[in-house]
C-alpha positions in Angstrom: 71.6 140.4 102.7 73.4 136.9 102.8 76.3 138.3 104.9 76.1 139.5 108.6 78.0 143.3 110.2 78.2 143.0 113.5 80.0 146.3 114.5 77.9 146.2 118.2 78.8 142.6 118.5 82.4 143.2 118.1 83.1 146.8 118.1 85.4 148.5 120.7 83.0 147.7 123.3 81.6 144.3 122.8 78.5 143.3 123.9 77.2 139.6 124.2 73.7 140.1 123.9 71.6 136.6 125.5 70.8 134.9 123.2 67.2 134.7 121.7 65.3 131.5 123.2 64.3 130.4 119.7 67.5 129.9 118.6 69.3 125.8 118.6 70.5 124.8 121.8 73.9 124.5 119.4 73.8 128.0 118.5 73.0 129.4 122.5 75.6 127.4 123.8 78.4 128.2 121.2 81.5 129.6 122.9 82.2 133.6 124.0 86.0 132.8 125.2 88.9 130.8 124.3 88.6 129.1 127.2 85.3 128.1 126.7 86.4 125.5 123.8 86.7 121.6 124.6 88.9 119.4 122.4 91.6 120.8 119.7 94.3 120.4 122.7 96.8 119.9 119.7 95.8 123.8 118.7 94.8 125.1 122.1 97.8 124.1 124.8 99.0 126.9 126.6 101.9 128.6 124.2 100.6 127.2 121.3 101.2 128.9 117.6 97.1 129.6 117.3 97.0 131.2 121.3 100.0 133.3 120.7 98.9 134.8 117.5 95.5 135.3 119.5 96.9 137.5 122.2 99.2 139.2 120.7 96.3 139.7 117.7 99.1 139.8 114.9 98.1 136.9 113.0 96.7 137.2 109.4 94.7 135.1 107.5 93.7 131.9 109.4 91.8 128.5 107.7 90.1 126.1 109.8 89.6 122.5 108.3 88.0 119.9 110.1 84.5 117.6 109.8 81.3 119.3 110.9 80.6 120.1 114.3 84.4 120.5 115.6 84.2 124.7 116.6 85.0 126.3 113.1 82.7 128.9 113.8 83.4 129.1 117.4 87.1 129.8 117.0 86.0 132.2 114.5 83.8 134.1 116.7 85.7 133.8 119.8 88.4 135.2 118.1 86.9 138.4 116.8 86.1 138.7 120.6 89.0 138.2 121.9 90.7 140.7 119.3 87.8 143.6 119.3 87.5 143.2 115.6 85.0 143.9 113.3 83.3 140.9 112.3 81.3 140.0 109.2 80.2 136.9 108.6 79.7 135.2 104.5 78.5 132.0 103.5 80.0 130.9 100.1 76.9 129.0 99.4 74.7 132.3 99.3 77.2 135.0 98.5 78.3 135.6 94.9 81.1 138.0 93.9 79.0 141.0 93.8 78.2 140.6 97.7 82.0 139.8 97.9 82.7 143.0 96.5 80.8 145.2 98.7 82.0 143.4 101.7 85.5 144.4 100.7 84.3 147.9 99.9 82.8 148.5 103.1 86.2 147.1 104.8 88.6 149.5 102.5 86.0 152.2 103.9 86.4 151.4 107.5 90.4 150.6 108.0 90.3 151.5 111.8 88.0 148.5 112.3 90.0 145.5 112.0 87.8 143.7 110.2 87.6 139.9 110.3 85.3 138.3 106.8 84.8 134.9 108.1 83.3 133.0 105.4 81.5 129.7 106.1 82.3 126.8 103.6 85.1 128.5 101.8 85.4 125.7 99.6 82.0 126.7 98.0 83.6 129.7 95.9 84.9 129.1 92.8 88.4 130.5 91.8 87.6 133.6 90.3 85.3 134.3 94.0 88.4 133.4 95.9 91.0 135.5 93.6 88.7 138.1 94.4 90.0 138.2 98.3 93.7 138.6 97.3 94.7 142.0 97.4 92.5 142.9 100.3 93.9 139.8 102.1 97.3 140.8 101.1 97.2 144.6 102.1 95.5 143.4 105.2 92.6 145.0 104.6 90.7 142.2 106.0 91.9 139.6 107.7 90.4 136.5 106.5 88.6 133.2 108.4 87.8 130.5 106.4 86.3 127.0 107.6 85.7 124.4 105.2 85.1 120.6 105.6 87.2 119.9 102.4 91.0 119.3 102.1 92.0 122.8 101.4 95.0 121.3 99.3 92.3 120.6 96.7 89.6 123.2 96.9 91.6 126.8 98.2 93.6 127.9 95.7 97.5 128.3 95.9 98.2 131.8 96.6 95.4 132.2 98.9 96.4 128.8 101.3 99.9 130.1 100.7 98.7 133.7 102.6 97.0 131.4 105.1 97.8 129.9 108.2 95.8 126.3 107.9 94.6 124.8 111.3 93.0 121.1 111.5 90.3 120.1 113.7 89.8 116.7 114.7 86.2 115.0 115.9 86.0 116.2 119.2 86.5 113.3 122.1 83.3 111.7 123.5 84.1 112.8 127.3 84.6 116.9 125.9 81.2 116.4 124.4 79.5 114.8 127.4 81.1 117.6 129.4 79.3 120.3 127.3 76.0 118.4 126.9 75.8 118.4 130.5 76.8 121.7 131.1 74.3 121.9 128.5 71.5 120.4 130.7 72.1 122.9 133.9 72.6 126.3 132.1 69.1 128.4 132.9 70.3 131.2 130.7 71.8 129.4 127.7 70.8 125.8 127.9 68.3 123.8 129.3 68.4 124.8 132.6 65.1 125.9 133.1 63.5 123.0 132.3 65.2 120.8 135.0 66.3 117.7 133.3 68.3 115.4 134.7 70.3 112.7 132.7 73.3 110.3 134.4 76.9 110.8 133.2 76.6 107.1 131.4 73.5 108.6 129.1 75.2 111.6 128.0 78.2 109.4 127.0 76.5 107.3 125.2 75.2 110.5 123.3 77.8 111.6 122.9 79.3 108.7 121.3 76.6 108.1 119.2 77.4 111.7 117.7 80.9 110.6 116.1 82.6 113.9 117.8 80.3 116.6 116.1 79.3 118.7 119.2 76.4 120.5 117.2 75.1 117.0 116.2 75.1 116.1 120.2 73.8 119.2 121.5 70.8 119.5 118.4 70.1 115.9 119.3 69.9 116.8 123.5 67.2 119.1 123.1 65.1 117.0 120.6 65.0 114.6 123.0 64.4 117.2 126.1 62.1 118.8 124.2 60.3 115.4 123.3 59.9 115.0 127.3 57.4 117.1 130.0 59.6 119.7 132.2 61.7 117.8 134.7 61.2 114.5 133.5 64.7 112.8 133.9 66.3 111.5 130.5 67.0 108.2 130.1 68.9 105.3 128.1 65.2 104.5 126.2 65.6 108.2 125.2 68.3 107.4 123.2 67.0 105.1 121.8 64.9 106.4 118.9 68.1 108.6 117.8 70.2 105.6 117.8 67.9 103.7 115.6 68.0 107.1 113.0 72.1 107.4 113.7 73.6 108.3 110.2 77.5 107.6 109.7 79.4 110.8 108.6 80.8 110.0 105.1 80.5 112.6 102.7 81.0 110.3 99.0 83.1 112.3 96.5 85.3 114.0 99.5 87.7 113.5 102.4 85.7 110.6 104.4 85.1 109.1 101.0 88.8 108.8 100.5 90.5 107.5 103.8 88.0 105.4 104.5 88.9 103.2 100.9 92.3 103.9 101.9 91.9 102.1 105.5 90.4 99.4 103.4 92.3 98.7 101.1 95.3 98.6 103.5 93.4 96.4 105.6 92.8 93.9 103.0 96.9 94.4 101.9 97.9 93.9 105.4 96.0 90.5 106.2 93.4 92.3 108.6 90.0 90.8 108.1 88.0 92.0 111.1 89.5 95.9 109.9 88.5 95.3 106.6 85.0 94.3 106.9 84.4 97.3 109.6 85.6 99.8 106.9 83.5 97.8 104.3 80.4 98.3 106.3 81.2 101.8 106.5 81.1 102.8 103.6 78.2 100.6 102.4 76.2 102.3 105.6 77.8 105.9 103.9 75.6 105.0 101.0 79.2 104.3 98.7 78.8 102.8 95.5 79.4 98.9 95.5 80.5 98.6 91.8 83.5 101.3 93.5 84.6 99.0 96.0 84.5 96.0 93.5 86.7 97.6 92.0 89.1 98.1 94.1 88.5 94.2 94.8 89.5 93.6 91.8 92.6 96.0 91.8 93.8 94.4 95.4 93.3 90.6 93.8 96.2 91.9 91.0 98.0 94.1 92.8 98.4 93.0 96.4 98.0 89.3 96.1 99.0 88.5 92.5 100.1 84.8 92.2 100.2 84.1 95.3 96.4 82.9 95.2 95.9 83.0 91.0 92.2 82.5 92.6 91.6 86.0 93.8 91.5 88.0 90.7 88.7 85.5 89.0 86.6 85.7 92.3 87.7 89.7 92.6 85.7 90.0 89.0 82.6 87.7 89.6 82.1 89.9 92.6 82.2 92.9 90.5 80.0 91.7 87.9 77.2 90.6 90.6 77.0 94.0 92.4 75.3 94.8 88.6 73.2 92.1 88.4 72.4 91.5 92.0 72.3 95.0 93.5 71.9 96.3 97.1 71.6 94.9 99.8 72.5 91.2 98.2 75.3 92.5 97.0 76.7 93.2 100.2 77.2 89.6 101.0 79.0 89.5 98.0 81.5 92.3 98.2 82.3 90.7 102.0 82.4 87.3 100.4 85.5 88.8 98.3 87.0 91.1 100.8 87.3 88.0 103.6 89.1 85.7 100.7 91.2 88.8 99.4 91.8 89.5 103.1 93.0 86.2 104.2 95.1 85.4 101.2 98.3 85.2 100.8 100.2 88.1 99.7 102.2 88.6 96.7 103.3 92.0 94.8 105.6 90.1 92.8 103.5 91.4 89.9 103.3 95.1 90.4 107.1 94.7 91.0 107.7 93.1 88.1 105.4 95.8 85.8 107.3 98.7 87.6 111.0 97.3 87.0 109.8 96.4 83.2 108.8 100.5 83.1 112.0 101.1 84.8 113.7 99.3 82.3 112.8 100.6 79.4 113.1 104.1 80.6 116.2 104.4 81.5 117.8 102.4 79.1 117.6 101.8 75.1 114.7 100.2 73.6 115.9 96.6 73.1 115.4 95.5 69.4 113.2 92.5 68.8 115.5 89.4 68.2 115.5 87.8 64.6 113.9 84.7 65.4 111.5 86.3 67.3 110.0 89.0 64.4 107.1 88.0 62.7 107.9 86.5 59.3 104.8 87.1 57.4 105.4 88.1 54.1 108.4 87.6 51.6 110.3 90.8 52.7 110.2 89.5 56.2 111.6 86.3 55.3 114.1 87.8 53.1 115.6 89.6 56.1 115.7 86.4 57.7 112.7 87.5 60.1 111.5 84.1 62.5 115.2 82.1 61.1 116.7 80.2 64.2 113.5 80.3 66.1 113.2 76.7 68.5 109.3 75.8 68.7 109.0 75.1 72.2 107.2 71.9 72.6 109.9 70.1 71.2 111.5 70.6 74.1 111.1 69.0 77.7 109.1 71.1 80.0 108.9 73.8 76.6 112.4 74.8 78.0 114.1 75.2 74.3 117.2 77.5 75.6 116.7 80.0 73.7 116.7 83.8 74.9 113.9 86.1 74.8 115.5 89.5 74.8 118.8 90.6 73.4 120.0 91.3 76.6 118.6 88.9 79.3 116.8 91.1 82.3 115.7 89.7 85.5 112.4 91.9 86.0 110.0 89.1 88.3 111.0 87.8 91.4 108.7 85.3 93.1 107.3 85.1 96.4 107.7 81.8 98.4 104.0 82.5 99.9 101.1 80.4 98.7 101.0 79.5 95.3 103.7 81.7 93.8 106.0 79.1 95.6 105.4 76.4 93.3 105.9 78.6 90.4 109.8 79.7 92.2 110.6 76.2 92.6 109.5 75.7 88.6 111.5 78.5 87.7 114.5 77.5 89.2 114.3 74.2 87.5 114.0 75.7 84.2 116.7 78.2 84.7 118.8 74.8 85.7 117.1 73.0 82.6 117.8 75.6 80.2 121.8 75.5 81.3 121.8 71.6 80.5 119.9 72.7 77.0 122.4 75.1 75.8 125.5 72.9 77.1 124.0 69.8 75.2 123.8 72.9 72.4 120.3 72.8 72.0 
């Protein structure tokens, strides 16, 4: 069946049965007690909401949310422990809603058993699947676990996150995962004991930072390598060596990782940063991200973020864009960090998105000024005969095309220049135009 009762496991009287040999060195080692889990101080200090609710076993439905490898399943587990409950395990990529439905059955059958459904990737069921757990998670007759990788905001729906107490695991801290891998190494029962490896603390932090806090990842990764060596030979920074060369970054396009990471770009490139910018760049082109979606957001920046202060940006913004189609991977590379460094290292001006947003702001909250008369188009006799284009001064009869006239009915001041790079040359021109245009109309131009 593609969902696990464990009454035995987790009755009244719980037995931990060893676990079999053939199983990951992950799975062997994963925790039996609370206090068995390293990292998530932020949820585990003593007095803490999630070890309250724990002892006092009065909490209801719980989601955990974090990357891979960060205890999901362990807190799950370890809390069914710790509370005696029933526990039944689901994972939403295997189980559709007719398993769902005689999971819940079975529960509504067995009331006394405190069942806990603890279902694996919770994002992975659609919404009808997750409307499915409501009543029985609001009568309590489970109480529900849910770990998923995803932002819950987007993925869980509303009334079941708002029944839900939502918990967030971070990447677990290179010394907590050194500390298990080598508790890892010297456990007979568990771990790798028997085979008498040895490994120096500086080798199992470097593993463990190779393993961007996933603990699963690090301890998988451990016993590859033990397994790779004869019994008792000691492992070694050449060990490492082979996984280092096969290390794959964590960045999962289309979700979370996908997200921040553009958004640490893209405010590294705003904020003048071009060491963070190119880290985050080679990120994501190591994550395997599209190009043509960070040119993009070149292009976007080069408007948005430095607008006239460098007019240059946006033209070299485009080119960029339109050579990660013609060029491709990996050339294209040089090019998107070609345009990040210059987007990077310009100067800063959002005088244009300013200008847009109090444009919007002006004709929302005020009437819709008409078009003036010597503006309108005069094309056609009826337009002339209502005096459409009469008055109009053709500006380059004018010094500097400054002919006095007014634009709008009612004269707005929507853009404001920056005095950075070259928007200040355009400030000083304005200001001598605003001056010229006085000495126009006082001459009564």
């Amino acid at each position: 069946m593609p969902f696990s009762d464990q009454p035995d496991l987790f009755g009244d009287d719980p037995v931990v049965a060893r676990p079999p040999a053939a199983q990951p060195l992950a799975a062997r080692m994963r925790p039996r007690a609370l206090a068995e889990l390293v990292g998530q101080e932020h949820l585990l200090a003593p007095g803490g909401l999630l070890p309250r609710l724990i002892a006092q076993n009065r909490f209801g439905s719980l989601i955990f949310y974090g990357p891979p490898g960060t205890g999901k399943t362990s807190f799950a587990e370890v809390i069914a422990r710790e509370t005696k409950s029933r526990f039944v395990r689901v994972n939403a990529v295997l189980s559709g809603a007719a398993e769902l439905r005689d999971v819940l059955a079975a529960a509504r059958r067995r009331p006394e058993a405190a069942t806990i459904l603890f279902i694996d990737e919770l994002h992975r069921f659609n919404k009808s699947q997750q409307d499915l757990l409501l009543p029985d998670v609001e009568e309590g007759v489970v109480r529900l676990i849910g770990a998923t990788t995803h932002n819950p905001g987007f993925y869980i729906n509303p009334p079941l996150l708002s029944r839900s107490h939502l918990f967030r695991l971070e990447p677990l801290a290179p010394a907590a995962v050194a500390a298990v891998l080598r508790r890892a190494l010297t456990d007979p029962e568990r771990g790798l004991g028997a085979r008498h490896h040895s490994a120096a603390d500086q080798v199992l932090a470097s593993l463990a930072g190779l393993c961007d806090g996933d603990l699963r990842r690090a301890l998988n990764a451990l016993e590859v390598i033990a397994l790779s060596l004869p019994v008792g030979a000691p492992i070694t920074a050449g060990e490492l060596e082979l996984f280092a060369r096969e290390r794959r970054i964590r960045y999962d396009a289309g979700e979370d990782e996908h997200y921040d990471t553009i958004s640490a770009f893209i405010k590294s490139c705003r904020g003048s940063d071009p060491d963070a910018a190119m880290y985050w760049l080679a990120k994501m082109l190591a994550g395997g991200e599209d190009p043509r979606f960070i040119a993009r957001r070149l292009v976007i920046l080069a408007s948005e973020d430095v607008g006239l202060a460098d007019p240059l940006a946006l033209p070299l913004a485009v080119a960029a864009h339109h050579a990660c189609d013609f060029v491709g991977l990996p050339e294209a590379e040089l090019t998107l960090a070609h345009a990040t460094l210059y987007i990077a290292t310009a100067p800063k001006s959002n005088s244009a998105t300013l200008a847009l947003g109090a444009a919007h702001a002006a004709l929302k909250d005020g009437p819709v000024q008409p078009v003036p008369l010597p503006l309108r188009d005069k094309s056609g006799a009826a337009s002339k005969q209502a005096g459409h284009g009469r008055g109009y001064r053709y500006s380059h009869d004018y010094e500097e095309n400054i002919s006095g006239q007014d634009y709008l009915t009612k004269p707005l001041t929507l853009y404001t220049p920056k005095t950075v790079g070259h928007e200040a040359r355009i400030a000083e021109r304005l200001t001598r135009w605003q001056a010229l245009k006085a000495q126009v109309r006082a001459g009564g131009g």
